[in-house]
Z-matrix of the N, CA and C atoms (Angstrom, degrees):
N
C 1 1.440
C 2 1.538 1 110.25
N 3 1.380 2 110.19 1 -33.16
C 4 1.650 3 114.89 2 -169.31
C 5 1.678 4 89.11 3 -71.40
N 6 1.214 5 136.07 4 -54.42
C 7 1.025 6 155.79 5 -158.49
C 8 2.159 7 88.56 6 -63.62
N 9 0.901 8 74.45 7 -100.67
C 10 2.472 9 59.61 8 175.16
C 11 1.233 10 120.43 9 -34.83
N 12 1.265 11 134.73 10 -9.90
C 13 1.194 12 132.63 11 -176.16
C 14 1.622 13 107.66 12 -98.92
N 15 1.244 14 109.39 13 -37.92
C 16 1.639 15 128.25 14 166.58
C 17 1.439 16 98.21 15 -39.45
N 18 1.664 17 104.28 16 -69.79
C 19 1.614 18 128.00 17 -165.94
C 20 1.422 19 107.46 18 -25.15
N 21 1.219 20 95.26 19 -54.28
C 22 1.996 21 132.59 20 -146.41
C 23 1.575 22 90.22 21 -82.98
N 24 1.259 23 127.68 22 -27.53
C 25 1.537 24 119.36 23 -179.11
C 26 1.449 25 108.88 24 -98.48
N 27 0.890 26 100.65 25 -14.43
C 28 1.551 27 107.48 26 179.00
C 29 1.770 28 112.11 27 -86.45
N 30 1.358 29 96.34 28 -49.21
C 31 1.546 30 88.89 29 167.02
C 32 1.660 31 109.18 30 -75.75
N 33 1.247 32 134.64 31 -17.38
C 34 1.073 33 92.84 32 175.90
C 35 1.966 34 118.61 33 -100.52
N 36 1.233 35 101.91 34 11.33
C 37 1.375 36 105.03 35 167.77
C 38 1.762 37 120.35 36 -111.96
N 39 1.450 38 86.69 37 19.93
C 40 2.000 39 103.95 38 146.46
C 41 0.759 40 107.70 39 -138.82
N 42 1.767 41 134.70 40 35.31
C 43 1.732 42 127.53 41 143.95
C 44 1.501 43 91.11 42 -79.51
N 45 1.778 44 103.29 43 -58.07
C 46 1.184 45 103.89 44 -154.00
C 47 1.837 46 108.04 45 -63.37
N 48 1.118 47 114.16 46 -36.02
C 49 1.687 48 104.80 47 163.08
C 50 1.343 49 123.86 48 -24.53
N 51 1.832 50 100.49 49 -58.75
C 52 1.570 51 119.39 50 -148.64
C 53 1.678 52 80.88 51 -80.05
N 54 1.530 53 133.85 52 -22.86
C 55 1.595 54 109.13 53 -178.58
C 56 1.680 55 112.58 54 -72.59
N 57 1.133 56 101.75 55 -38.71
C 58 2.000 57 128.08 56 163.62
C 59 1.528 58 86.29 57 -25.13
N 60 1.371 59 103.94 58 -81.36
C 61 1.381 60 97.45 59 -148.52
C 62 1.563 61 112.76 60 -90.51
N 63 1.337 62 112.06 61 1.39
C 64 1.757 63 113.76 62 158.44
C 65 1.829 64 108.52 63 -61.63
N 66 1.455 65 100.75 64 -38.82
C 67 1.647 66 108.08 65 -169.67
C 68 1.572 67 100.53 66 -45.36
N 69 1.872 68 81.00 67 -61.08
C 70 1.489 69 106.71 68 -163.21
C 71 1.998 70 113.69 69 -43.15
N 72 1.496 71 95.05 70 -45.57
C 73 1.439 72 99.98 71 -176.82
C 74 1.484 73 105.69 72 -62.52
N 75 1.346 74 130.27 73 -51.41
C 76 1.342 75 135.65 74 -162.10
C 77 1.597 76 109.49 75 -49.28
N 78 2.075 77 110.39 76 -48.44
C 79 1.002 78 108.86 77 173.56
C 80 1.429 79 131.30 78 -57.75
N 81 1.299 80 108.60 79 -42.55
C 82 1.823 81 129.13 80 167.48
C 83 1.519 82 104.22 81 -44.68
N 84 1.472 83 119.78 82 -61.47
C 85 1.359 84 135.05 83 154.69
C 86 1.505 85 108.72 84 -16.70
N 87 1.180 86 118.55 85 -67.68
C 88 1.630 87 106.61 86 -154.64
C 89 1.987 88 98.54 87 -87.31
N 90 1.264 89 117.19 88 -33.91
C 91 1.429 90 120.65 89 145.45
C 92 1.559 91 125.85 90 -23.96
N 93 1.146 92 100.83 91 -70.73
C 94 1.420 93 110.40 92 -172.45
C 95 2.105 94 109.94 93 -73.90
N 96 1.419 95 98.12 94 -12.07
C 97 1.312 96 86.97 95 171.42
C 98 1.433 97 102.56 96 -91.15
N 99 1.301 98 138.96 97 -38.88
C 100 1.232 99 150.98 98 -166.45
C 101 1.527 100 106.95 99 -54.84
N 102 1.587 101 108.32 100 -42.49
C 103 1.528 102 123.86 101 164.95
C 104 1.214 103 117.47 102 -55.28
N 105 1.379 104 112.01 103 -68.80
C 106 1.348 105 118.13 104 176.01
C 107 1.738 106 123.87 105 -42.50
N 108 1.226 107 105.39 106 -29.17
C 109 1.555 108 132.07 107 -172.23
C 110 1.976 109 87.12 108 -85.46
N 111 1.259 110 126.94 109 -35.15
C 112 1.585 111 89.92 110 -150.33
C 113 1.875 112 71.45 111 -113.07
N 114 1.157 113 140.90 112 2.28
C 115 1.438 114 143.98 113 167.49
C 116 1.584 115 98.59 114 -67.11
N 117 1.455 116 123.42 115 -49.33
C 118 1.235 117 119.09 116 -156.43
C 119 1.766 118 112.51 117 -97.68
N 120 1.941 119 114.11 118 -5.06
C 121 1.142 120 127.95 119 145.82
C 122 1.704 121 114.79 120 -55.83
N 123 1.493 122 105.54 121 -48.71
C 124 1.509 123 104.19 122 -170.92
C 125 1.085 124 116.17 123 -74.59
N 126 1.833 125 120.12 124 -23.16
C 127 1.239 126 114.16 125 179.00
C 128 1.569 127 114.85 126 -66.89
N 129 1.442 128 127.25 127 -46.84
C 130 1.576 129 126.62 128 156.29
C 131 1.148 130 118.92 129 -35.68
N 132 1.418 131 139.34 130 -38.56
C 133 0.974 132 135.76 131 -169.71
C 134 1.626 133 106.47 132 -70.35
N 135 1.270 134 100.60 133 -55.67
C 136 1.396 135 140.43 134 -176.79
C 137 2.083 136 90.17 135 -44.06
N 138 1.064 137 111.58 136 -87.11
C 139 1.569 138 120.71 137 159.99
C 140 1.185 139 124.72 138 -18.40
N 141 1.669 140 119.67 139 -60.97
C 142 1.439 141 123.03 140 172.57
C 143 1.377 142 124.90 141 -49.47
N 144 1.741 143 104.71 142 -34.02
C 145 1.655 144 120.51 143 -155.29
C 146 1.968 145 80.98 144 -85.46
N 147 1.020 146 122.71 145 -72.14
C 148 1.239 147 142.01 146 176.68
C 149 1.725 148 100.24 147 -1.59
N 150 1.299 149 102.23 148 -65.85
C 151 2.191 150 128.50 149 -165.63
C 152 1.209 151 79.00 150 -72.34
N 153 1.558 152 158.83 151 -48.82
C 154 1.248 153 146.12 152 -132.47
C 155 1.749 154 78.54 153 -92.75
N 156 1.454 155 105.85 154 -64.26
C 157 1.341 156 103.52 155 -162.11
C 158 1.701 157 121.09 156 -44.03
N 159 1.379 158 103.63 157 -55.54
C 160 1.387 159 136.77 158 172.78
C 161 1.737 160 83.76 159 -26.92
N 162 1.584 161 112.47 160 -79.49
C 163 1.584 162 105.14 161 -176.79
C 164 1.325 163 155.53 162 -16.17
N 165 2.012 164 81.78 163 -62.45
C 166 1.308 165 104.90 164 -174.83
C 167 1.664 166 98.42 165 -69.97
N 168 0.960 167 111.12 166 -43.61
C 169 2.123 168 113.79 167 176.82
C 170 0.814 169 112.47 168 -30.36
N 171 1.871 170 99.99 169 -54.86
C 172 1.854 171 91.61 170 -173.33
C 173 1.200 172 114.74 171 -97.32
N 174 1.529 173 124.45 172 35.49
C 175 1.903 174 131.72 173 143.80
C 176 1.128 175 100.01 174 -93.61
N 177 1.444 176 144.91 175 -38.65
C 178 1.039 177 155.64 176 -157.17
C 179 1.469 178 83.93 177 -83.98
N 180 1.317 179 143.14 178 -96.63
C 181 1.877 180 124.84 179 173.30
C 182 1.104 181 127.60 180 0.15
N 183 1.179 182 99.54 181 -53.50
C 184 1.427 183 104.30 182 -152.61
C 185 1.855 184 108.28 183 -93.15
N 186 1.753 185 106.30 184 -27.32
C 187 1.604 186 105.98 185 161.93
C 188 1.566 187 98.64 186 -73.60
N 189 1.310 188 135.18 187 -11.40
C 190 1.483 189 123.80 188 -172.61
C 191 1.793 190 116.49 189 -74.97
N 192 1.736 191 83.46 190 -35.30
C 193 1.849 192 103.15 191 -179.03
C 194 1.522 193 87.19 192 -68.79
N 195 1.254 194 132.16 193 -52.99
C 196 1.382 195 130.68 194 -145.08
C 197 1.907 196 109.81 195 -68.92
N 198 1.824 197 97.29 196 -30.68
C 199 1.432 198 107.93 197 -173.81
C 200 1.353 199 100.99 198 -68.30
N 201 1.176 200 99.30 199 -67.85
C 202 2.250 201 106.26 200 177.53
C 203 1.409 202 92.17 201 -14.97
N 204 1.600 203 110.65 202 -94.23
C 205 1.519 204 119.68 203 -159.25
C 206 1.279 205 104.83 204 -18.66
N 207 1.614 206 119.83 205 -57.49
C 208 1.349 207 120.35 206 -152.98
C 209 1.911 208 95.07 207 -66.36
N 210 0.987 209 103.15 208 -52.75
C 211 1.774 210 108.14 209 -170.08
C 212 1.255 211 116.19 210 -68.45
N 213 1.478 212 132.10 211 -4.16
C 214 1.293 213 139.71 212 129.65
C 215 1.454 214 127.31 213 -47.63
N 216 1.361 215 110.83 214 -47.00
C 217 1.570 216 129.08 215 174.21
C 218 1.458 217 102.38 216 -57.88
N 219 1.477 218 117.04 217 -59.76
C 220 1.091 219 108.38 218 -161.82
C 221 1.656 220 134.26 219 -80.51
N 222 1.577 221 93.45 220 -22.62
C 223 1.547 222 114.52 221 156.81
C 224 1.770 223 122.10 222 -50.11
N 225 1.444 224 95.94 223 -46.99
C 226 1.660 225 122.50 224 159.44
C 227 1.896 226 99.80 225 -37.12
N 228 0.997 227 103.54 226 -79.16
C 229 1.664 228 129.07 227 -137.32
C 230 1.844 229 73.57 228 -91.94
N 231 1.398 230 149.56 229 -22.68
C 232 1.199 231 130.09 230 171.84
C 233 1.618 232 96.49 231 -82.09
N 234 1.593 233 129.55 232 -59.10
C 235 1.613 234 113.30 233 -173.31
C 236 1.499 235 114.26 234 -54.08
N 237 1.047 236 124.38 235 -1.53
C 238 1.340 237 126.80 236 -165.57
C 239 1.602 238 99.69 237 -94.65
N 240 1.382 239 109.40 238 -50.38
C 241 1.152 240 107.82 239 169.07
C 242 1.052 241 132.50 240 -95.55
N 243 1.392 242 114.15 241 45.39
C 244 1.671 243 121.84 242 172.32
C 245 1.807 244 92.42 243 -135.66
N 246 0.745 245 125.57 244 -20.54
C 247 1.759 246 141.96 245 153.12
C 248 1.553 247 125.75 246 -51.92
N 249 1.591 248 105.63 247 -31.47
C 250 1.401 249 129.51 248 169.55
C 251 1.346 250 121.10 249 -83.85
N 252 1.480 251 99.01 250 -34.57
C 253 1.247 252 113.72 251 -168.53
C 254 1.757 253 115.84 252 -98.10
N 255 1.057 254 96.55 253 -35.83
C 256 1.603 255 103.21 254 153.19
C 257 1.663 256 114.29 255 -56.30
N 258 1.127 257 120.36 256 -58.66
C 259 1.688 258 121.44 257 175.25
C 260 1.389 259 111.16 258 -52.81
N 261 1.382 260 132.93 259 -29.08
C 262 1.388 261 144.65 260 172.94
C 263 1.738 262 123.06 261 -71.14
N 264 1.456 263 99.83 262 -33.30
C 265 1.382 264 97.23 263 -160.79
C 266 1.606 265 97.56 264 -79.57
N 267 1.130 266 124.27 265 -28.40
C 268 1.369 267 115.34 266 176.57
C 269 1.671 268 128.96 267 -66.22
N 270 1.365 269 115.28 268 -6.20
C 271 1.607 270 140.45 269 -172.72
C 272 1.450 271 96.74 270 -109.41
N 273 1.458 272 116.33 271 -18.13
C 274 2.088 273 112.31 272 -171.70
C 275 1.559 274 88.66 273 -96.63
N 276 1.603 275 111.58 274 -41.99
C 277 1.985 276 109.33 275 -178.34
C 278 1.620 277 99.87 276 -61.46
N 279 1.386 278 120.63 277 -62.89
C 280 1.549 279 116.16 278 174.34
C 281 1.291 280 117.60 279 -33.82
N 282 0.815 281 148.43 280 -51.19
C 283 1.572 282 162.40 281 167.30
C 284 1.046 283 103.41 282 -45.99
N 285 1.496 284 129.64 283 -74.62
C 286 1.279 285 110.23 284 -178.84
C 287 1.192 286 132.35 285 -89.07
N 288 1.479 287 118.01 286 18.78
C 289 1.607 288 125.78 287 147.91
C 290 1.358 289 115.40 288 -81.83
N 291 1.363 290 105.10 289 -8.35
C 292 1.817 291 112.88 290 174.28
C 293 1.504 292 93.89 291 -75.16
N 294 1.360 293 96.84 292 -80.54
C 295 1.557 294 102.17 293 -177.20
C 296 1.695 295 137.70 294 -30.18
N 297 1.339 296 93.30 295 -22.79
C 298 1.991 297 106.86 296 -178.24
C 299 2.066 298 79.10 297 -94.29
N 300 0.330 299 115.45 298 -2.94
C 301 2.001 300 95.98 299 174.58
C 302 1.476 301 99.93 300 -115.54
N 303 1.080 302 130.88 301 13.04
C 304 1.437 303 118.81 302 154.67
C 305 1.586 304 113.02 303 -79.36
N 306 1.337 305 112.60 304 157.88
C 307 1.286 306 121.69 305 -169.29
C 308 1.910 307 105.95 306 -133.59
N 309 1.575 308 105.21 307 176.26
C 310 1.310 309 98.37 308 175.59
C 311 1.797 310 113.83 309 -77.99
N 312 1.315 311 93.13 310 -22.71
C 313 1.731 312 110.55 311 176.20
C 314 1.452 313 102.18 312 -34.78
N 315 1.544 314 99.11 313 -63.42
C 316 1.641 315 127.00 314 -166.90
C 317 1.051 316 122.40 315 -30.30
N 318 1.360 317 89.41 316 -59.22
C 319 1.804 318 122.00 317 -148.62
C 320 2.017 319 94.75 318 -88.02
N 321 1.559 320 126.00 319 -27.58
C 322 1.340 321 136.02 320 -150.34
C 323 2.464 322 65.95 321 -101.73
N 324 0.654 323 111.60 322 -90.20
C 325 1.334 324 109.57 323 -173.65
C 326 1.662 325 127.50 324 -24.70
N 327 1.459 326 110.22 325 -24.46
C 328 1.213 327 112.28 326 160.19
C 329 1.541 328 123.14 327 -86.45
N 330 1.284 329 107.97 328 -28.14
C 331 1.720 330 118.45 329 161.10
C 332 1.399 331 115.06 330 -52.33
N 333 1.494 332 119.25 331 -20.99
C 334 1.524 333 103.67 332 177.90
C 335 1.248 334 123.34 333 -96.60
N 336 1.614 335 116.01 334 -17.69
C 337 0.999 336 130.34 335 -177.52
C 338 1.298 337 111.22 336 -69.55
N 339 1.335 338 123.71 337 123.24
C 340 1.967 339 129.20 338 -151.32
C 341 1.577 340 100.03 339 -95.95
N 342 1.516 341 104.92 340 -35.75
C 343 1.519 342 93.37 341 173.35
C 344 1.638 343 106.82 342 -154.71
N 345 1.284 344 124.88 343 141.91
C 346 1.367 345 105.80 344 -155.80
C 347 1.685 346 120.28 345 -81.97
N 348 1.324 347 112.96 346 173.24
C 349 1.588 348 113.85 347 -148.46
C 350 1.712 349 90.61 348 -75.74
N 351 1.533 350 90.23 349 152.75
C 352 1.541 351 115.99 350 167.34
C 353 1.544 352 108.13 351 -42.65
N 354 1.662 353 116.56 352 134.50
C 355 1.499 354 114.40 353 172.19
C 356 1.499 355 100.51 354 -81.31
């Protein structure tokens, strides 16, 4: 008899457990959906930001291809003009080794001349 009566307390202090932990689950339950619910907001978000990004990259490429070109051009169009300018500087020094040998003589002798001489 002690032995069924044991039984009988035992099952009923693992019903009453198993209601414990039905509670317990239900609450976890409405938690874990609430999670799941604001996990599967962030994942869209998460997604949306992603396609935006994805986008902007490929403007961001494609002004990147566009910059090169230009900084090719201009590397171009800068040796070019340091190539010009090298051929020049020796005609700007001539010049002004012309110019330091002028005199007032010079300069009073071209003032008289009314219109300049026949080529």
């Amino acid at each position: 008899m002690d032995r069924l009566l044991n039984g009988l307390l035992k099952l009923q202090s693992t019903s009453s457990q198993v209601d414990d932990l039905k509670a317990k689950l239900a609450s976890q339950e409405v938690e874990l959906k609430q999670k799941n619910e604001d996990a599967d907001k962030l994942i869209q978000k998460v997604g949306v930001e992603t396609e935006k990004v994805s986008k902007e990259k490929e403007i961001a490429d494609a002004e990147e291809v566009k910059v090169d070109k230009i900084n090719k051009e201009v590397s171009i169009k800068a040796s070019d003009c340091e190539r010009d300018l090298a051929k020049a500087e020796p005609a700007l020094v001539a010049a002004q080794a012309a110019l330091d040998t002028l005199n007032k003589n010079n300069l009073t002798e071209l003032k008289s001349f009314g219109q300049p001489p026949p080529l």
